[in-house]
N, C-alpha and C positions, 0 to 999 in steps of 0.2 A: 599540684592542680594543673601546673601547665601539661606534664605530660598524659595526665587523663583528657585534655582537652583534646589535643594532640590524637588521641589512640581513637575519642570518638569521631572526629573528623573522618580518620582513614578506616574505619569498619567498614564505610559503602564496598572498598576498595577492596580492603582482605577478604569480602566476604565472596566477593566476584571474581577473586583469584582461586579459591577453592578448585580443585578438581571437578569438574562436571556442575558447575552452579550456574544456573546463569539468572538473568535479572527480565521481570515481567512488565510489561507496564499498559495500563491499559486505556484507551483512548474515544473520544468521539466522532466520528467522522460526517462529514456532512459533503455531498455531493451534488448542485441543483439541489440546496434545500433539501433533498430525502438525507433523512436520520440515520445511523445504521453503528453498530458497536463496532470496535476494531481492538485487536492486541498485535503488541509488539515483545516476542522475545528474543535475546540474544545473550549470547557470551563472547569470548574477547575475537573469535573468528568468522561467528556465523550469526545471522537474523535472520526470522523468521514470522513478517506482517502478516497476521488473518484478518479480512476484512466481508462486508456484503452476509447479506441474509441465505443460508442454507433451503432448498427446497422449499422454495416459496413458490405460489400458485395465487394471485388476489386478483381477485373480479369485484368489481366493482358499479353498479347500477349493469348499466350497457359497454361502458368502459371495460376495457378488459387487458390487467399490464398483467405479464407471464415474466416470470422471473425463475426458471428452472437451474440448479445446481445438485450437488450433493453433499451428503451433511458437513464439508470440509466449508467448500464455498473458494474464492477467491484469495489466492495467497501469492505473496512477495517472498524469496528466499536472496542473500545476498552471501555471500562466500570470500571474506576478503582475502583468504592465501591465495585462493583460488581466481579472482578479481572477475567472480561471477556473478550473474540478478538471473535468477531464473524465475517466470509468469508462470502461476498455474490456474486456467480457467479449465473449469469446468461444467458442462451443459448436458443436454438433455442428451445426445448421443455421443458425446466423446468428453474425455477430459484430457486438454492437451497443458503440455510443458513448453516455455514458448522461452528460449534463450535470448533475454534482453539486454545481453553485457556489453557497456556502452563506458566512454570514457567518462567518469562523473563531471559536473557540470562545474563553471568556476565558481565560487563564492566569492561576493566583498561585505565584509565585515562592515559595520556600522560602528558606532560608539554607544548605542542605545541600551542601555542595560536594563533591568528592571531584577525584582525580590519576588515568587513567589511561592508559599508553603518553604519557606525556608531554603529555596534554590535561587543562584543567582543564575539569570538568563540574561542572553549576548544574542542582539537581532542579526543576522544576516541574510542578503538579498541573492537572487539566483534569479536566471532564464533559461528556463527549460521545454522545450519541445512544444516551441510557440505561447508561453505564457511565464506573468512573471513571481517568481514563488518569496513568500517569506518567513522566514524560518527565524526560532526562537530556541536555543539550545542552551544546556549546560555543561560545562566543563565538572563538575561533582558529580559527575555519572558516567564511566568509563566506557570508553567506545566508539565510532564514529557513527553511527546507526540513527534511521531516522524514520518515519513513516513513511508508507508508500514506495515510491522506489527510489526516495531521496535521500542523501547522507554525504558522508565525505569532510563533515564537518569536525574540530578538533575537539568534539563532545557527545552529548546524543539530544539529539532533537525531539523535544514535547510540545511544540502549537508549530504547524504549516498549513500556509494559506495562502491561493493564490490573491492578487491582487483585485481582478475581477469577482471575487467570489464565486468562483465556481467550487472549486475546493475547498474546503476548512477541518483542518483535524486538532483538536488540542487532548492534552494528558488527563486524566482523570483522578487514576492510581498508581503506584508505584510500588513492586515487589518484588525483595529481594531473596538469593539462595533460592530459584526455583528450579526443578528439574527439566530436565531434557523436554521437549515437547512430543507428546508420545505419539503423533499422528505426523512427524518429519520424513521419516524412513518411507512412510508409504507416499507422499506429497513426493517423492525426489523419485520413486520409483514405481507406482501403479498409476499409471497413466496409456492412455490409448496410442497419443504422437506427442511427436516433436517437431517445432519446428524453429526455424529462426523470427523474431521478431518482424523481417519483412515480409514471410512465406505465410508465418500466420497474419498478418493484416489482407492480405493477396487472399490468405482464404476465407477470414470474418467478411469480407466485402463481395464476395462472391457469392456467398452460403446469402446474404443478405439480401443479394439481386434476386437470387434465384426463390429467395420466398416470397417478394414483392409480387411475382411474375406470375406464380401457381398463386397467389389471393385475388389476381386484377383475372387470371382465365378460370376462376371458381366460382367469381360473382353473376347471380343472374342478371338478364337483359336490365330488368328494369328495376336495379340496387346498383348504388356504389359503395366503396367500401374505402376508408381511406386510412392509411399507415403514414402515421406521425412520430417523429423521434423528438424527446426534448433535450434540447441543445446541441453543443458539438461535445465530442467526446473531449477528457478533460486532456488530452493528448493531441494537438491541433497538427502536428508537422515535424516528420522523422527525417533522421539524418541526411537518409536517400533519396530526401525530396526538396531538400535545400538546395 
């Protein structure tokens, strides 16, 4: 009996050791309150976060939010032989690859543990990129991998949340021996640019002014027109500005 105990315990493990398996898991994400589904897959080298709404266009009364992508949408890729995170956004004229490899951030471990669905989770604290994150991970899931563009921890992480609330992502589902993700190859390779993560901030912030500029010399004499963003982005202060 002990060693059937034993063999179930380690199945998550063997089955993740497989040639080409890897493990799915699927998550909620919350941004500023907006909902939105997310998954995570990875095997013992590579992850791969999809997150945000595909090809969204919602109007609303007079209100009018644009949310243009394509049917991929927003994805995190992380490469750990490689000690890469590459950004893929995608919009209405371009889909750019935006290299964000950066030293991961430190973690300090808590003592907080908690049971859920039959996993044990181990809280640990981080500061990252002007905010402070809290991460809830298990060591019964092989991998360092985490949502978003977070990890590094000696497990893989299922609830991250900033402290302010501006973030919140917790697990949903979990599934194991799943295939390769078949829309990777083209995420890593059909893309318009690249750039470095300070090259594209330099350009998001430009393309940004330059829209502001063409809505304030479109409006007539006697309308205004006013462009509103909510909140700050969940990214407050890069390395190059510390």
């Amino acid at each position: 009996m002990r060693n059937l105990y034993i063999l179930l315990l380690l199945m998550p493990f063997m089955a993740f050791a497989q040639p080409g398996s890897w493990i799915k898991i699927e998550f909620t994400q919350f941004i500023y309150a907006e909902k939105m589904e997310a998954t995570l897959c990875f095997n013992q080298e590579e992850s791969l976060y999809l997150f945000g709404n595909q090809t969204l266009i919602d109007t609303v009364s007079k209100k009018m939010t644009i949310r243009i992508t394509d049917d991929i949408g927003t994805a995190v890729y992380k490469n750990l032989n490689e000690n890469k995170l590459l950004y893929r956004v995608a919009s209405k004229s371009q889909v750019s690859l935006v290299d964000d490899s950066f030293v991961p951030p430190t973690w300090t471990m808590t003592d907080e543990i908690k049971k859920e669905n039959g996993l044990v989770l181990q809280k640990a604290v981080t500061f990252f990129r002007g905010r402070t994150y809290n991460a809830w991970f298990t060591e019964e899931l092989p991998g360092s991998f985490g949502p978003w563009k977070l990890g590094g921890l000696p497990g893989t992480i299922l609830e991250l949340y900033t402290e302010d609330g501006v973030l919140n992502i917790r697990y949903t589902k979990i599934m194991y021996n799943q295939e390769k993700p078949d829309n990777l190859e083209r995420i890593l390779t059909k893309y318009t640019k690249t750039y470095t993560m300070k090259e594209f901030m330099e350009y998001a912030r430009a393309k940004d002014e330059k829209f502001r500029a063409a809505v304030a010399s479109n409006q007539p004499r006697d309308g205004k027109m006013t462009i509103t963003t909510i909140g700050e982005p969940v990214e407050r202060i890069y390395e190059w500005e510390e």
